[in-house]
C-alpha positions as CSV (number, residue, x, y, z in Angstrom):
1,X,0.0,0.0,0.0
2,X,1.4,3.3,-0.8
3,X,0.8,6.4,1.6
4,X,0.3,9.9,0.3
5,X,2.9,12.7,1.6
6,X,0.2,14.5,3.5
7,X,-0.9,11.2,4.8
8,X,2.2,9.8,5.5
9,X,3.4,13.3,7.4
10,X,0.1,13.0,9.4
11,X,0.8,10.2,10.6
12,X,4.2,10.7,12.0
13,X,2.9,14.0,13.3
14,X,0.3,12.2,15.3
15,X,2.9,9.8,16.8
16,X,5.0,12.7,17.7
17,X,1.9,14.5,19.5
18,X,0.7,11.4,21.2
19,X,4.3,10.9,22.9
20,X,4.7,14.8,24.1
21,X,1.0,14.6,25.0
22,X,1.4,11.1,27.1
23,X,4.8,12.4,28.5
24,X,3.6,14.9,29.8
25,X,0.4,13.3,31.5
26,X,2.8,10.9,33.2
27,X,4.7,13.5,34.6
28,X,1.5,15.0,36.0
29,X,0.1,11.8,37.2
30,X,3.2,11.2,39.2
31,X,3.7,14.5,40.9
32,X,-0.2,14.2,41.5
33,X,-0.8,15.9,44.8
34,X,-5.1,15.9,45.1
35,X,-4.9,12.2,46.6
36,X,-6.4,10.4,43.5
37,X,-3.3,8.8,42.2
38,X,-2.0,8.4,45.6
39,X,-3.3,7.7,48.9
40,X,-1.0,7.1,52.0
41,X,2.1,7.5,50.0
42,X,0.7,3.9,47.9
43,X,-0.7,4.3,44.2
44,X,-4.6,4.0,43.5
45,X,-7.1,2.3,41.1
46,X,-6.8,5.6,39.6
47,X,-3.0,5.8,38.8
48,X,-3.3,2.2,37.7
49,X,-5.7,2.5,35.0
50,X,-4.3,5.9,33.5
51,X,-1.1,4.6,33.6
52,X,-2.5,1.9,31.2
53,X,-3.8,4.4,29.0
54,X,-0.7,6.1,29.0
55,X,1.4,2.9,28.1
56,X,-1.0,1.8,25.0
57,X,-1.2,5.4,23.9
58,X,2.7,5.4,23.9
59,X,2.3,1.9,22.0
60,X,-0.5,3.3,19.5
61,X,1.6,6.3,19.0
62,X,4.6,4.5,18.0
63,X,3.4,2.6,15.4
64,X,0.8,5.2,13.9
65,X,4.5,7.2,14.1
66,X,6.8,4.6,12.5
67,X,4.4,3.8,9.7
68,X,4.1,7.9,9.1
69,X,7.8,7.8,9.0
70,X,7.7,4.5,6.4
71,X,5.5,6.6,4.0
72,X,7.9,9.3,4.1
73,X,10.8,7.3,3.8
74,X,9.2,5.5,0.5
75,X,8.4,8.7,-1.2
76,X,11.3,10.2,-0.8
77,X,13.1,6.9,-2.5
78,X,10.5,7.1,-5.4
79,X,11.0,10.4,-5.8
């Protein structure tokens, strides 16, 4: 299957973005001070499940990414 150059740059846009996004969120849910992702020092049900989210958006991300990056790779060979 060939990828367009818009396509293809989308895509390793979007993998880019989802990694600074999720990064960032991490950091957050780590130094997270309200008592939801932390109680008595121990993490929650809370921290659990967003850190799940985090770790299959930071799987998600890389492959959308890597097949962005593929595209653009290819076009630039063909071109």
């Amino acid at each position: 299957m060939k990828l367009s150059r818009p396509v293809s740059w989308f895509l390793l846009a979007f993998g880019v973005w989802s990694w600074i996004i999720w990064i960032t969120f991490v950091k957050n849910l780590v130094k997270d001070a309200s008592g939801l992702a932390f109680e008595d020092g121990d993490p929650t049900g809370y921290f659990w499940v967003h850190l799940l989210l985090a770790v299959v958006s930071f799987v998600l991300g890389t492959v959308v990414g890597v097949i962005g990056l593929r595209g653009v790779r290819a076009l630039r060979r063909t071109s």
